[in-house]
N, C-alpha and C positions, 0 to 999 in steps of 0.2 A: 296875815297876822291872825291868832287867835283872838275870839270873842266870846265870854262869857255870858251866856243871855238866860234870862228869865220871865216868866209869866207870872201874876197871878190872875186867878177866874173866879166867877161868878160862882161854881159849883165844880163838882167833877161828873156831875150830868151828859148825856148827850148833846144837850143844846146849851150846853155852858160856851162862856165867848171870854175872850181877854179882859181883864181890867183896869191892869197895872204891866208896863214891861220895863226892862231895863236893861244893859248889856256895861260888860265892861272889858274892853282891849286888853291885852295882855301886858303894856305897856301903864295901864293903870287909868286911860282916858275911860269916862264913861258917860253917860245919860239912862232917865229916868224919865217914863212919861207913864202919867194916869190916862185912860183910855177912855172917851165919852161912848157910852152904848151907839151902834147904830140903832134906829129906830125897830128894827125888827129884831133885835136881842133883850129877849125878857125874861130870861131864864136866871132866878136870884134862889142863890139858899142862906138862911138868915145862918145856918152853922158857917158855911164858908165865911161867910162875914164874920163870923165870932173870931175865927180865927187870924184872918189877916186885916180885919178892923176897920175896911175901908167900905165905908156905905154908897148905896147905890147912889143915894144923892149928891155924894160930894162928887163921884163920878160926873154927874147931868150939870152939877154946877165950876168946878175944876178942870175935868176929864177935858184932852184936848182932840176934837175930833179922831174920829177912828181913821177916816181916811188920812189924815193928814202924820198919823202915827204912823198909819202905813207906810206911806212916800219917804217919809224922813228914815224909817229901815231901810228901806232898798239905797234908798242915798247914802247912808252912812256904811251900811254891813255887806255893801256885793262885793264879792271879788273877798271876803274873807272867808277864816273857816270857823261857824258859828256852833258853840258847843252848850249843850243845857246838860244837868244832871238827869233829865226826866224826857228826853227825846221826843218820847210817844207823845207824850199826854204836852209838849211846849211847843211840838210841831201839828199838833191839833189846831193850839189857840193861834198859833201865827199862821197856817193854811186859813184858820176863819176870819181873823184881822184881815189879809192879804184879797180873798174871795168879795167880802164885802165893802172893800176897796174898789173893788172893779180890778184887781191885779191877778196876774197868773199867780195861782196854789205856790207853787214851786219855784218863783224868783226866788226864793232864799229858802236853805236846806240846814237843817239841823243836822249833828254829829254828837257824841256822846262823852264829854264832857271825861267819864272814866278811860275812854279808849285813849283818849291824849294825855291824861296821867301815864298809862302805861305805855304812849310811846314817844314819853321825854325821857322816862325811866330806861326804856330800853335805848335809846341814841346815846343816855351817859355813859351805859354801861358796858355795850355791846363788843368793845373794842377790849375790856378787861375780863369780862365774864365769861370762862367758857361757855360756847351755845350749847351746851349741854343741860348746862345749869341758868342759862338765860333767863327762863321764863320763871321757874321758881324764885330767881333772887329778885324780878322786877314786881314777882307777884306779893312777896313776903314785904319788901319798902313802899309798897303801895299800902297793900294792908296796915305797916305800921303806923305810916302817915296816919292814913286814915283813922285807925284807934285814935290816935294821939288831938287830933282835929274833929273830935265828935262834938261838934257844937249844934245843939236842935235850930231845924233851920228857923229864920225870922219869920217866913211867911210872906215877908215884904223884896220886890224883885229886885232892889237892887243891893240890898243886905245879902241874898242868899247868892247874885248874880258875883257878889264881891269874894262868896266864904268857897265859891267853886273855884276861883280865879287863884283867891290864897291856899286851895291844897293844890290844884294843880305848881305851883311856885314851890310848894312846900317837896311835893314831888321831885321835882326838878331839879333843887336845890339838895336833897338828898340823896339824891341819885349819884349827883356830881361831886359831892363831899364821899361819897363811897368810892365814884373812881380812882378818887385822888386819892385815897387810903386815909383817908378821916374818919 
């Protein structure tokens, strides 16, 4: 099953760590958890903070262990195909959640979030669209989606882990209204 996931950080720093994650099934189940620093993450920038609002302290005092964020990912998301808008920069802070866990980097692997827009669009279409024209038409209803769904993101993970989830549906959804000659 697809999973929609999100981070926010500390900073976009080298030594920025997780703060906030949240993921949501493509089915619509989700969770949301505040991430307590490990002891050796101190890396804070009061902008990042301005923008997604959550202060270090309600982390130290809310945040629920890092490791225990940890474990409950691998419990909840193996075995699915987990997708973020921002790969790089969400497979950073889940290889540093995961590390200072004591867990292998690599028990859970990001995917790109746009690459499965483009291939729910292509599986609606692929059977009506000449493959000549394939890629143009899944590129051009993606792109429209997209216009049409520019909402600036929250900031917060599981507002933005939700507005990934609703274009890829949106995606999806138009894809399969175009097969059908809608």
């Amino acid at each position: 099953m697809l999973v929609f996931l999100d981070f926010e950080a500390s900073s976009l720093g080298k030594r920025s760590y997780p703060i906030e994650v949240a993921w949501v099934f493509e089915d619509g189940r989700f969770e949301e958890h505040l991430i307590r620093p490990a002891p050796d993450w101190e890396d804070w920038d009061p902008a990042a903070e301005a923008i997604h609002h959550i202060a270090r302290a309600t982390l130290l005092e809310q945040g629920a262990p890092h490791d225990a964020v940890a474990r409950r990912m691998i419990d909840q998301l193996a075995g699915h195909a987990l997708l973020a808008s921002a790969p790089s920069w969400d497979g950073k802070w889940l290889s540093t959640l995961l590390r200072a866990a004591g867990l292998p980097r690599h028990s859970l692997r990001l995917g790109n979030s746009h690459d499965a827009q483009r291939q729910a669009a292509r599986a609606a279409l692929a059977d009506r669209v000449p493959a000549a024209q394939l890629d143009a038409t899944v590129e051009e209803l993606v792109v429209h989606v997209e216009m049409g769904s520019r909402a600036q993101p929250a900031h917060r993970a599981l507002a933005d882990a939700r507005e990934e989830r609703d274009r890829w549906l949106a995606v999806r959804d138009a894809a399969a209204a175009r097969a059908a000659g809608r």
